[in-house]
Backbone as XML, in Angstrom:
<?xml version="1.0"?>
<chain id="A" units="angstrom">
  <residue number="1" name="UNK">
    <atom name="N" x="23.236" y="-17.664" z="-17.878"/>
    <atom name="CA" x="22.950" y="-18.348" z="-16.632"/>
    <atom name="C" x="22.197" y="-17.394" z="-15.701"/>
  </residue>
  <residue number="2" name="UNK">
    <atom name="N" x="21.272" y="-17.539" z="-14.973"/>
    <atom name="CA" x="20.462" y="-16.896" z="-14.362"/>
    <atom name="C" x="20.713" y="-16.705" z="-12.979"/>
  </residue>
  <residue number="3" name="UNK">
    <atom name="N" x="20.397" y="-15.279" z="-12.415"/>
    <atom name="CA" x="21.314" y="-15.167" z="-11.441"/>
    <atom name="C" x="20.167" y="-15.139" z="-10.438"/>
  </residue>
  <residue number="4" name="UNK">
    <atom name="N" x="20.615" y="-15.148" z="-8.694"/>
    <atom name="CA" x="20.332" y="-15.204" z="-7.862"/>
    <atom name="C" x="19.884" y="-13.884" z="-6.912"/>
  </residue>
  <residue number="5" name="UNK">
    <atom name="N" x="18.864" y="-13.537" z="-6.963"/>
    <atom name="CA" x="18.614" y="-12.244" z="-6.325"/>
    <atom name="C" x="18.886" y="-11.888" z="-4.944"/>
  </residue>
  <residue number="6" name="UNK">
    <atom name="N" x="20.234" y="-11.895" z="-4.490"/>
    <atom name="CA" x="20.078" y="-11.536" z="-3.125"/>
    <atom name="C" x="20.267" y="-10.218" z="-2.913"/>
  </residue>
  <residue number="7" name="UNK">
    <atom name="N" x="19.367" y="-9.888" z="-1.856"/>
    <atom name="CA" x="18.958" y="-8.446" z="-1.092"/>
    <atom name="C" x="18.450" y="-7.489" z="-2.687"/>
  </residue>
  <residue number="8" name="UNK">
    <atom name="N" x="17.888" y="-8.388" z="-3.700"/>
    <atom name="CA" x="17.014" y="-7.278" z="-4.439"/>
    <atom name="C" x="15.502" y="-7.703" z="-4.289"/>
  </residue>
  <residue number="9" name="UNK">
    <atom name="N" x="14.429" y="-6.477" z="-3.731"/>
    <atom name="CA" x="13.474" y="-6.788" z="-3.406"/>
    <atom name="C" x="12.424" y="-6.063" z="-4.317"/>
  </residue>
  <residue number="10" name="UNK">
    <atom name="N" x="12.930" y="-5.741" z="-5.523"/>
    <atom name="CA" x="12.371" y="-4.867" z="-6.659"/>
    <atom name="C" x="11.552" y="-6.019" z="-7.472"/>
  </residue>
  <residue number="11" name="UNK">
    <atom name="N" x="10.502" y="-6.278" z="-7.476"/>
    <atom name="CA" x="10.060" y="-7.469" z="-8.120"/>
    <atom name="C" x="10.249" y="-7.128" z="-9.717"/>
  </residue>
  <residue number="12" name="UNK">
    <atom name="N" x="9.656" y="-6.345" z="-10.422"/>
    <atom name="CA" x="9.894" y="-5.387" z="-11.940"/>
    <atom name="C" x="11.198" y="-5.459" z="-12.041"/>
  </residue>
  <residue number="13" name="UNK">
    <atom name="N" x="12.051" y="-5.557" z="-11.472"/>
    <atom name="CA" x="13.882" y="-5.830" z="-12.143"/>
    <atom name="C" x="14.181" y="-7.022" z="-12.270"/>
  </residue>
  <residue number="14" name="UNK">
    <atom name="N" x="13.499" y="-8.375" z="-10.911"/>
    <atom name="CA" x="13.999" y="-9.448" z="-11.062"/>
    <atom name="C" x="13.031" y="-10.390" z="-12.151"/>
  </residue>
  <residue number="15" name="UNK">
    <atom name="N" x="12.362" y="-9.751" z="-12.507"/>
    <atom name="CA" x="11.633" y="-10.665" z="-13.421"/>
    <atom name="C" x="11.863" y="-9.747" z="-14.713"/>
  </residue>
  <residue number="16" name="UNK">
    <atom name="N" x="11.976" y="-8.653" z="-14.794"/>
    <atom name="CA" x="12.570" y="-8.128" z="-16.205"/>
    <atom name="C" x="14.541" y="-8.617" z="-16.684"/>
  </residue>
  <residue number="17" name="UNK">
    <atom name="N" x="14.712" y="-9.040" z="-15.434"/>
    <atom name="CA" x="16.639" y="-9.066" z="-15.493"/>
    <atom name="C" x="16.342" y="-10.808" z="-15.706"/>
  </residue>
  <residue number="18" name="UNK">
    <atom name="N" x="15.135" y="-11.709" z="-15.140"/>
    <atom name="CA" x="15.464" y="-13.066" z="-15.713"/>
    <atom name="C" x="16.312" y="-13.351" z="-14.468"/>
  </residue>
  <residue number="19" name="UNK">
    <atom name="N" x="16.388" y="-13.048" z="-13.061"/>
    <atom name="CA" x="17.062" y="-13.403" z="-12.071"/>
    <atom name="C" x="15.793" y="-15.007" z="-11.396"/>
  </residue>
  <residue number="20" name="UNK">
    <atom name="N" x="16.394" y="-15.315" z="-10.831"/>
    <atom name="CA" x="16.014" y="-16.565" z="-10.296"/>
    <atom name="C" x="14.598" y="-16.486" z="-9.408"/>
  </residue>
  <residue number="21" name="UNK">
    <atom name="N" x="13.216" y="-16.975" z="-9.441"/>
    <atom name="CA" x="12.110" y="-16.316" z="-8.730"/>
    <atom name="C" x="11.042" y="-17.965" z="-8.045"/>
  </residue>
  <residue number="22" name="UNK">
    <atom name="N" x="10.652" y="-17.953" z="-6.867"/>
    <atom name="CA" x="10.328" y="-19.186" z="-6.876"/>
    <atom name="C" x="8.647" y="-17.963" z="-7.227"/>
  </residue>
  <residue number="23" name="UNK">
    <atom name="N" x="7.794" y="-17.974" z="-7.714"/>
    <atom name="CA" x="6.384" y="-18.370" z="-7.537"/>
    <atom name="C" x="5.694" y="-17.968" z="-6.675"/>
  </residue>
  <residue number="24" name="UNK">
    <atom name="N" x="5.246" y="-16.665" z="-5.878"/>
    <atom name="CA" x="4.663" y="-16.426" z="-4.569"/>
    <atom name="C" x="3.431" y="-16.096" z="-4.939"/>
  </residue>
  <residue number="25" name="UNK">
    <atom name="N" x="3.414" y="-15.450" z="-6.501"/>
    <atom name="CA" x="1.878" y="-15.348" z="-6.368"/>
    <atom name="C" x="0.588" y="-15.978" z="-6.557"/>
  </residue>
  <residue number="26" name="UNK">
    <atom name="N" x="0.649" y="-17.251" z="-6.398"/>
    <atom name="CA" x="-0.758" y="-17.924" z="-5.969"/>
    <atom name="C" x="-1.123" y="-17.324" z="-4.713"/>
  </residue>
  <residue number="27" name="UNK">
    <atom name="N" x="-0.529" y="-16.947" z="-3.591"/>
    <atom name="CA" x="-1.148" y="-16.273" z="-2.237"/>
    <atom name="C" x="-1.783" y="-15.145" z="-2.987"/>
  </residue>
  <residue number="28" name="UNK">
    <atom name="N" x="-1.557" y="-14.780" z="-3.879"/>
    <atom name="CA" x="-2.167" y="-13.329" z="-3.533"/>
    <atom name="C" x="-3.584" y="-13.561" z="-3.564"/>
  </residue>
  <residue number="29" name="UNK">
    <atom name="N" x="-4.608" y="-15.050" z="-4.071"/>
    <atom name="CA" x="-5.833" y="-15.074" z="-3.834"/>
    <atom name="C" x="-6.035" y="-15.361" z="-2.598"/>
  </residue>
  <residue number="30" name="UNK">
    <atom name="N" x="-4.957" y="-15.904" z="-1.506"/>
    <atom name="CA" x="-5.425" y="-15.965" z="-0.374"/>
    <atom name="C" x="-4.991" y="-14.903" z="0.340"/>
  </residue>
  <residue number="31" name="UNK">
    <atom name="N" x="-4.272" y="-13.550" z="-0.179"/>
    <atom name="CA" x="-3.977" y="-12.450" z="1.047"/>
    <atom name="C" x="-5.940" y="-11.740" z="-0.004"/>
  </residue>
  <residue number="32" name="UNK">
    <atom name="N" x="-6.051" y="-11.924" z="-0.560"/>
    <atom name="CA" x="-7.728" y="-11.150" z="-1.217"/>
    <atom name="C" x="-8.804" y="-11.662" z="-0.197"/>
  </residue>
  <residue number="33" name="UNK">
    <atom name="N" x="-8.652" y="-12.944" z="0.565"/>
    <atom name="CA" x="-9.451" y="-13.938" z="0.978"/>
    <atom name="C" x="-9.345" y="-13.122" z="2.380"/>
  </residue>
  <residue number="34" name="UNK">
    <atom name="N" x="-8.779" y="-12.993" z="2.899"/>
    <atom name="CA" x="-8.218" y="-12.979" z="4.621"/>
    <atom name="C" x="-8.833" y="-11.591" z="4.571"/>
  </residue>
  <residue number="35" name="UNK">
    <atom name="N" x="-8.446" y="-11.453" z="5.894"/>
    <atom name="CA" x="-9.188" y="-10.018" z="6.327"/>
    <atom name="C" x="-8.640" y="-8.874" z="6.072"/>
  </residue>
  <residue number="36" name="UNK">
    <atom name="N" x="-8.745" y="-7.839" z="6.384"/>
    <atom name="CA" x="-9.066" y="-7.044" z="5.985"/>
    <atom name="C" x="-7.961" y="-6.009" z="6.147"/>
  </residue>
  <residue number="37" name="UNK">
    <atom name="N" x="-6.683" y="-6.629" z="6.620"/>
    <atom name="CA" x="-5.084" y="-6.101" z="6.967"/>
    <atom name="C" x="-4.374" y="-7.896" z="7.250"/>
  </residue>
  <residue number="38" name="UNK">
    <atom name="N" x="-3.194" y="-7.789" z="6.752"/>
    <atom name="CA" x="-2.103" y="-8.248" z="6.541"/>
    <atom name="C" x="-0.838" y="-8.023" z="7.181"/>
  </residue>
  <residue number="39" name="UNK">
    <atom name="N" x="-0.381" y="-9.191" z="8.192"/>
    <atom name="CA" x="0.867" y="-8.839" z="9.219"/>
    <atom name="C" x="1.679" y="-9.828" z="8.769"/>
  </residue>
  <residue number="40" name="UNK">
    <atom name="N" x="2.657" y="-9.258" z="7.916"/>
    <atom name="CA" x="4.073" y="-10.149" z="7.602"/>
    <atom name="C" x="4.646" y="-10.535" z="8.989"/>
  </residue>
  <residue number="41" name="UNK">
    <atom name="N" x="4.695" y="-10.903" z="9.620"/>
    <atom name="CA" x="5.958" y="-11.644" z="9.857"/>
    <atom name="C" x="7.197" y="-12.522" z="10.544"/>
  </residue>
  <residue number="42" name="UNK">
    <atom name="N" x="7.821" y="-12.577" z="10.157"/>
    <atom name="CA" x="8.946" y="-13.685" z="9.109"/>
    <atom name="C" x="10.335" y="-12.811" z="9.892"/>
  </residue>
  <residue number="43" name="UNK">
    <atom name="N" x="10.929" y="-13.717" z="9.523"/>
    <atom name="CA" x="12.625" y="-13.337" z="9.902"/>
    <atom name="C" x="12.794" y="-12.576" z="8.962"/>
  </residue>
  <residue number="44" name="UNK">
    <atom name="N" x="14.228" y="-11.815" z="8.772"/>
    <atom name="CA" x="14.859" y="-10.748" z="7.969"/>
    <atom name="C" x="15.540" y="-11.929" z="6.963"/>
  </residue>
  <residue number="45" name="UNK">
    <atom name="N" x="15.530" y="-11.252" z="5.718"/>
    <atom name="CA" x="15.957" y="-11.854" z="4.750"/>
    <atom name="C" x="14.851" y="-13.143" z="4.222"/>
  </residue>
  <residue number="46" name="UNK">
    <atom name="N" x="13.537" y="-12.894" z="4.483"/>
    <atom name="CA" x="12.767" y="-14.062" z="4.362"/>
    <atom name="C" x="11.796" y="-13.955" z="2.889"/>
  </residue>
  <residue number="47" name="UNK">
    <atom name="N" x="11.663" y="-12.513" z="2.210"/>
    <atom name="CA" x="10.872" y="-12.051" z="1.127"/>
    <atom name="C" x="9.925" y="-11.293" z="1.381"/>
  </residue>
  <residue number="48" name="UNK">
    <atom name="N" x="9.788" y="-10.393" z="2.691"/>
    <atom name="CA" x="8.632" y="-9.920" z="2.887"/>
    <atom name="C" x="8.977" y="-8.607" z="2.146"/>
  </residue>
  <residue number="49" name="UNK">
    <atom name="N" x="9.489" y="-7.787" z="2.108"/>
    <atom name="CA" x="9.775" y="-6.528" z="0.916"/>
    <atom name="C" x="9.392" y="-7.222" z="-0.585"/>
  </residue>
  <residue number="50" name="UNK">
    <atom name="N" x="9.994" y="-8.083" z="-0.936"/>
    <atom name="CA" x="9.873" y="-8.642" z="-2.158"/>
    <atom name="C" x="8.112" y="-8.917" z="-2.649"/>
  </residue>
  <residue number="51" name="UNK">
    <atom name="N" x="7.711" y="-9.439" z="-1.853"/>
    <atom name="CA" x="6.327" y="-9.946" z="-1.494"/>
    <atom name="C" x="5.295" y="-8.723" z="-1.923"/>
  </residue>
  <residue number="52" name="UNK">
    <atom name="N" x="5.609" y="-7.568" z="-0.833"/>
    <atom name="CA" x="4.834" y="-6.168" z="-0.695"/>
    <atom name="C" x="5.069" y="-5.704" z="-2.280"/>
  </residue>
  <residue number="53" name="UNK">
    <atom name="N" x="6.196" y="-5.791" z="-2.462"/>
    <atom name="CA" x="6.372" y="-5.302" z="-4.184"/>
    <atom name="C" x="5.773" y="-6.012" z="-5.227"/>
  </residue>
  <residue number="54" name="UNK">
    <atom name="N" x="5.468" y="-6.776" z="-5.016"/>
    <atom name="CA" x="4.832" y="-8.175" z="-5.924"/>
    <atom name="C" x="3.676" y="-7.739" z="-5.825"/>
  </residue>
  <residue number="55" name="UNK">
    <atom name="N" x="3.010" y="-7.485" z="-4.524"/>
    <atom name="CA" x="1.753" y="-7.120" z="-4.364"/>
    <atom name="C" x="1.382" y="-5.538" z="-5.216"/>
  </residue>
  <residue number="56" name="UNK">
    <atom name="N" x="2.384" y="-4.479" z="-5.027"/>
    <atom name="CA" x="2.159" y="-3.659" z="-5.298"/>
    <atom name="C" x="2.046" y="-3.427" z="-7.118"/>
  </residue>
  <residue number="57" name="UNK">
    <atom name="N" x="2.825" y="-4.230" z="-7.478"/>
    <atom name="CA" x="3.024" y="-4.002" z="-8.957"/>
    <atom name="C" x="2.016" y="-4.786" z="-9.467"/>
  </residue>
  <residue number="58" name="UNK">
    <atom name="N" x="1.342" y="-5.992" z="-8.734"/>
    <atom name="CA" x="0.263" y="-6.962" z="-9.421"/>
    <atom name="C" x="-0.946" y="-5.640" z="-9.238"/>
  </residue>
  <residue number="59" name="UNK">
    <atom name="N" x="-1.803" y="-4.721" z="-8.215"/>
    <atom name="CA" x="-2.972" y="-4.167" z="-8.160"/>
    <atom name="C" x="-2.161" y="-2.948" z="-8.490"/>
  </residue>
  <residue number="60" name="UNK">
    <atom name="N" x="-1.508" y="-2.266" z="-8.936"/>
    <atom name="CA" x="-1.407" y="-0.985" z="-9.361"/>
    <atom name="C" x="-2.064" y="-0.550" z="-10.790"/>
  </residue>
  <residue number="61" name="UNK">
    <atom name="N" x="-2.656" y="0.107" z="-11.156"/>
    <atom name="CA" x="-3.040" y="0.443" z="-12.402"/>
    <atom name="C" x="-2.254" y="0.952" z="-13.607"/>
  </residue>
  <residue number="62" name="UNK">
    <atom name="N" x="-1.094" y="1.515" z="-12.688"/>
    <atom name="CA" x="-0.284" y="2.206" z="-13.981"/>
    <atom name="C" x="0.742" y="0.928" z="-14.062"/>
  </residue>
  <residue number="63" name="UNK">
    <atom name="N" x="0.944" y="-0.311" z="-13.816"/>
    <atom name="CA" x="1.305" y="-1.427" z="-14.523"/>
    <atom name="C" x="0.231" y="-2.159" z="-15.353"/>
  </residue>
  <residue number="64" name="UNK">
    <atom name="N" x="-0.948" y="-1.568" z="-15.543"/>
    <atom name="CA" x="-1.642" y="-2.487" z="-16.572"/>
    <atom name="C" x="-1.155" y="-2.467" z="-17.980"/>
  </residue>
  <residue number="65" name="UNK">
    <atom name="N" x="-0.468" y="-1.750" z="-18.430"/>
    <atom name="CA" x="-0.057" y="-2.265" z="-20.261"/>
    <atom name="C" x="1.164" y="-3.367" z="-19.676"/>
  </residue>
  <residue number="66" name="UNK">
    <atom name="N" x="1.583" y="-3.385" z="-18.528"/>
    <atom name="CA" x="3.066" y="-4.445" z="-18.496"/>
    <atom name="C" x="2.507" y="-5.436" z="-17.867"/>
  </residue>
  <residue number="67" name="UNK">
    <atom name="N" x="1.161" y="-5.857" z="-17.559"/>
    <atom name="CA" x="0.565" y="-6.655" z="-16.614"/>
    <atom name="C" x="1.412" y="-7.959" z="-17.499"/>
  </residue>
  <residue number="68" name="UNK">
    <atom name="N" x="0.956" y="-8.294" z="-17.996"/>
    <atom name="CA" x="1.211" y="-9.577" z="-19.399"/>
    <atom name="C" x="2.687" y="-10.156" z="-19.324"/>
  </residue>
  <residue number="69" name="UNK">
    <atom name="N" x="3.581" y="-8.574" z="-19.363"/>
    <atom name="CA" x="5.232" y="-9.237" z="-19.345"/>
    <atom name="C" x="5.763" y="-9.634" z="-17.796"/>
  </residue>
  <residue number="70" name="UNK">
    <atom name="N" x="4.576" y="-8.824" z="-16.905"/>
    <atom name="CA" x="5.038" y="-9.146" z="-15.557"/>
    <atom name="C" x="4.798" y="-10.486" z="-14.774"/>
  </residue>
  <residue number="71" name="UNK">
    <atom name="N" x="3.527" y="-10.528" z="-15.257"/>
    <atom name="CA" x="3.251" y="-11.681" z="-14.573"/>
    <atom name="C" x="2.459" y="-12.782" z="-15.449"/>
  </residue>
  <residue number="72" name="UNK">
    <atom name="N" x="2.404" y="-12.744" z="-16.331"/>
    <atom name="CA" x="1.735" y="-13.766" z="-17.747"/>
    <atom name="C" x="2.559" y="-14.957" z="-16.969"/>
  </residue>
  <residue number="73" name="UNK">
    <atom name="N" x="3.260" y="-15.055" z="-16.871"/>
    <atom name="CA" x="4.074" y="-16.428" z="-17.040"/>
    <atom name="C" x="3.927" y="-16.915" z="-15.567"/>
  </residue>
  <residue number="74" name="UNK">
    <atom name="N" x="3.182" y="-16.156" z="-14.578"/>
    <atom name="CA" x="2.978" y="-16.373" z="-13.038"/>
    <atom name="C" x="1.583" y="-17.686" z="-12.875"/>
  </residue>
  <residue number="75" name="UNK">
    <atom name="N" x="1.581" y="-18.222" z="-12.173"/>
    <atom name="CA" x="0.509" y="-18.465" z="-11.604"/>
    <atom name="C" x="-0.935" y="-17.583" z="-11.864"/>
  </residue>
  <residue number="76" name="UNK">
    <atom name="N" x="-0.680" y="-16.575" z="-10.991"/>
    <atom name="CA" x="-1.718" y="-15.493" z="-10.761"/>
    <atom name="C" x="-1.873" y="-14.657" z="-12.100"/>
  </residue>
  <residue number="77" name="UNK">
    <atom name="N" x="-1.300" y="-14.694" z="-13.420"/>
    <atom name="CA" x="-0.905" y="-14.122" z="-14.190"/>
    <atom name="C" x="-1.895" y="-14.869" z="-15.568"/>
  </residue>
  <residue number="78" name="UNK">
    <atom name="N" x="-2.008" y="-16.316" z="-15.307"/>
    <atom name="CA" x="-2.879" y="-17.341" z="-15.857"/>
    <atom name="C" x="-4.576" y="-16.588" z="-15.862"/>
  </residue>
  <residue number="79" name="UNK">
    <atom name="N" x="-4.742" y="-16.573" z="-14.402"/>
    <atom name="CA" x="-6.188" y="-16.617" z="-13.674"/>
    <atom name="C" x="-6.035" y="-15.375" z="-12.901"/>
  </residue>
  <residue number="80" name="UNK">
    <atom name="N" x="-6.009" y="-14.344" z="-13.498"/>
    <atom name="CA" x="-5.779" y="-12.859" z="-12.446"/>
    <atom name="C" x="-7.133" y="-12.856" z="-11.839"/>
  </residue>
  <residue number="81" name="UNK">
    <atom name="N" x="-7.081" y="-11.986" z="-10.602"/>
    <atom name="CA" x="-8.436" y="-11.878" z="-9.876"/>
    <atom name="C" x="-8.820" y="-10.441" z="-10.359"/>
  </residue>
  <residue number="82" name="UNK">
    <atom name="N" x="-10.052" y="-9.915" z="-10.111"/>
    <atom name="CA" x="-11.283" y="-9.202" z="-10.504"/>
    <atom name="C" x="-10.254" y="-7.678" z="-9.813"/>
  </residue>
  <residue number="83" name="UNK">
    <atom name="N" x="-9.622" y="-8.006" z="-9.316"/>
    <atom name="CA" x="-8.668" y="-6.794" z="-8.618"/>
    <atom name="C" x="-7.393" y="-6.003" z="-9.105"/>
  </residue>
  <residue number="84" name="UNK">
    <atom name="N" x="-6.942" y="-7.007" z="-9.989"/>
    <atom name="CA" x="-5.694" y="-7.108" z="-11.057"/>
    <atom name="C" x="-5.484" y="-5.084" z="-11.408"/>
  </residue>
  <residue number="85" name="UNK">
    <atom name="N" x="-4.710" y="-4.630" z="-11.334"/>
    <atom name="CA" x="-4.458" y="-3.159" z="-11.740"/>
    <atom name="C" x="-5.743" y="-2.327" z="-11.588"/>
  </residue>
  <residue number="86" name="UNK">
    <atom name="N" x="-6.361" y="-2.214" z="-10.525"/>
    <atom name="CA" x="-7.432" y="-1.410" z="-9.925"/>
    <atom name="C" x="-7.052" y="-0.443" z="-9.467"/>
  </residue>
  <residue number="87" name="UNK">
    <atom name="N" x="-5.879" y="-0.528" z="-8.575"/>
    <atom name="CA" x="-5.541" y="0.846" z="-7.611"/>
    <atom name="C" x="-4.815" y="1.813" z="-8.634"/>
  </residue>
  <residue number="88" name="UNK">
    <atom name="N" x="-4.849" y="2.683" z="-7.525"/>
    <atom name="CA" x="-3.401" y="4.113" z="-7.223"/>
    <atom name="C" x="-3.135" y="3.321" z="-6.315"/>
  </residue>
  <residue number="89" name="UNK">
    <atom name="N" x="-1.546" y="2.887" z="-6.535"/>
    <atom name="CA" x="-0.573" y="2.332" z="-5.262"/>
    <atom name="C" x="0.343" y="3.236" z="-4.455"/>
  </residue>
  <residue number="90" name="UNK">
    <atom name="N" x="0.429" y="3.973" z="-3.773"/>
    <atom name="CA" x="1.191" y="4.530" z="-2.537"/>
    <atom name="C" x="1.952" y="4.212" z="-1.762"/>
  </residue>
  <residue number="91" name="UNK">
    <atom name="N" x="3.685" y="3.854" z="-2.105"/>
    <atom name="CA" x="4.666" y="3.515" z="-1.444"/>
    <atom name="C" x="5.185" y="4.201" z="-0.748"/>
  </residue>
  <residue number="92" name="UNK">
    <atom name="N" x="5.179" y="4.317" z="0.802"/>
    <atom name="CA" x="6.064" y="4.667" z="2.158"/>
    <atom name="C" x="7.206" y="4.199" z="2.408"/>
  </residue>
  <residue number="93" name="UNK">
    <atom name="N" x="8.132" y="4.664" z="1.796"/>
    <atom name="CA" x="9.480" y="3.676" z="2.615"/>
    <atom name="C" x="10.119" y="4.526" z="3.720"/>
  </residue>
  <residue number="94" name="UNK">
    <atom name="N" x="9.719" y="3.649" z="4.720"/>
    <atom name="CA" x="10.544" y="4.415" z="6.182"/>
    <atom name="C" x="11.643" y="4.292" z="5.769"/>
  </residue>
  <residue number="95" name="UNK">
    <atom name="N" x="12.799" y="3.530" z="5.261"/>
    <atom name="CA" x="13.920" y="2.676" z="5.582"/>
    <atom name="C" x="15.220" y="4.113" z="5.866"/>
  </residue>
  <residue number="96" name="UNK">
    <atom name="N" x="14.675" y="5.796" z="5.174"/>
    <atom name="CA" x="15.486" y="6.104" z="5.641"/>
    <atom name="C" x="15.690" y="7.448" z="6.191"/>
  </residue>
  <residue number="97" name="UNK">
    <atom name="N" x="14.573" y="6.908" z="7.440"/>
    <atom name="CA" x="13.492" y="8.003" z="8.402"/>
    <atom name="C" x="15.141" y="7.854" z="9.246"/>
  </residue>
  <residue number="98" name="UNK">
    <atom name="N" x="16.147" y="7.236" z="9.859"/>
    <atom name="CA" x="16.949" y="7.696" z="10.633"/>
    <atom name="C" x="18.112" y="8.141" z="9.863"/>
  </residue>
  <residue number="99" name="UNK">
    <atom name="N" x="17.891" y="7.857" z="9.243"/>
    <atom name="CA" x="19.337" y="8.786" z="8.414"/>
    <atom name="C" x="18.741" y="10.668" z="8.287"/>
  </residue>
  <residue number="100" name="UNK">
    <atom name="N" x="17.621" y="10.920" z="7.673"/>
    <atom name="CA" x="16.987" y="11.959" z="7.754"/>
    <atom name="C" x="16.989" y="12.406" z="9.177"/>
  </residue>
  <residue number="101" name="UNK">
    <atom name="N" x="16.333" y="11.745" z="10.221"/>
    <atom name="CA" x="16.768" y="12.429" z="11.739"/>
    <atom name="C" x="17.714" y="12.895" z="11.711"/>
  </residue>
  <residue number="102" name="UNK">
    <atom name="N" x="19.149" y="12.134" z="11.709"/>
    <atom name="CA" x="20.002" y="12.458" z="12.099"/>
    <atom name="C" x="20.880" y="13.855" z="11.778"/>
  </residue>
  <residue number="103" name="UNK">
    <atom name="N" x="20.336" y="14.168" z="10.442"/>
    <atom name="CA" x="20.547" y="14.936" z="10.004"/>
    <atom name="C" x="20.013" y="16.380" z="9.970"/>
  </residue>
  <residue number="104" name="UNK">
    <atom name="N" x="18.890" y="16.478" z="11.047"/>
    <atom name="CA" x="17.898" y="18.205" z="11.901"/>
    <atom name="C" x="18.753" y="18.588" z="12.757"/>
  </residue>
</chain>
C-alpha cells in the first residue's frame, strides 16, 4: 500500500520509495517559459521544497543515467525539454543558519 509523504520534500526518495505523488511536472515548461527568476509563494506545508527538488533533480546533470527511472513515468519525463540534465545544480540550505548562530 503506498504511503503518504508528509513533511518529505526529497523528490529521489518519494518516487524511488513508491510514496504517493500528484504530477507537478508539467509546470516545469511553464517555470522555462516565465522570466527569468521564480517567487514561490504559497503557505507552509504547500510543496514548495518538494517542487525546488523536483526542479533540481529534473536539470541536474549528474541525474542523467537516472533521468528515465525518475521521471519516465512523469508528464515531463514523456516530452523532456531541450534543458533536461544540463546543469551543475548548487543546493543552499539555510534551514540551519540559526542553529549554527547560536552556537559562536
Amino acid at each position: 500500500m503506498k504511503q503518504i509523504p508528509y513533511g518529505i520534500d526529497d523528490f529521489e526518495r518519494i518516487i524511488q520509495e513508491d510514496y504517493y505523488y500528484i504530477d507537478k511536472s508539467e509546470y516545469i515548461r511553464t517555470v522555462e517559459k516565465q522570466a527569468s527568476y521564480v517567487l514561490l509563494v504559497r503557505p507552509r506545508r504547500m510543496g514548495k521544497s518538494l517542487f525546488t527538488n523536483m526542479l533540481m533533480a529534473y536539470y541536474d546533470i549528474l541525474n542523467k543515467d537516472r533521468f528515465e527511472k525518475l521521471f519516465g513515468h512523469l508528464a515531463i519525463g514523456k516530452k523532456p525539454t531541450e534543458w533536461a540534465n544540463q546543469f551543475l545544480v548548487l543546493k543552499l540550505d539555510f534551514s540551519m543558519v540559526e542553529n549554527w548562530i547560536s552556537k559562536l
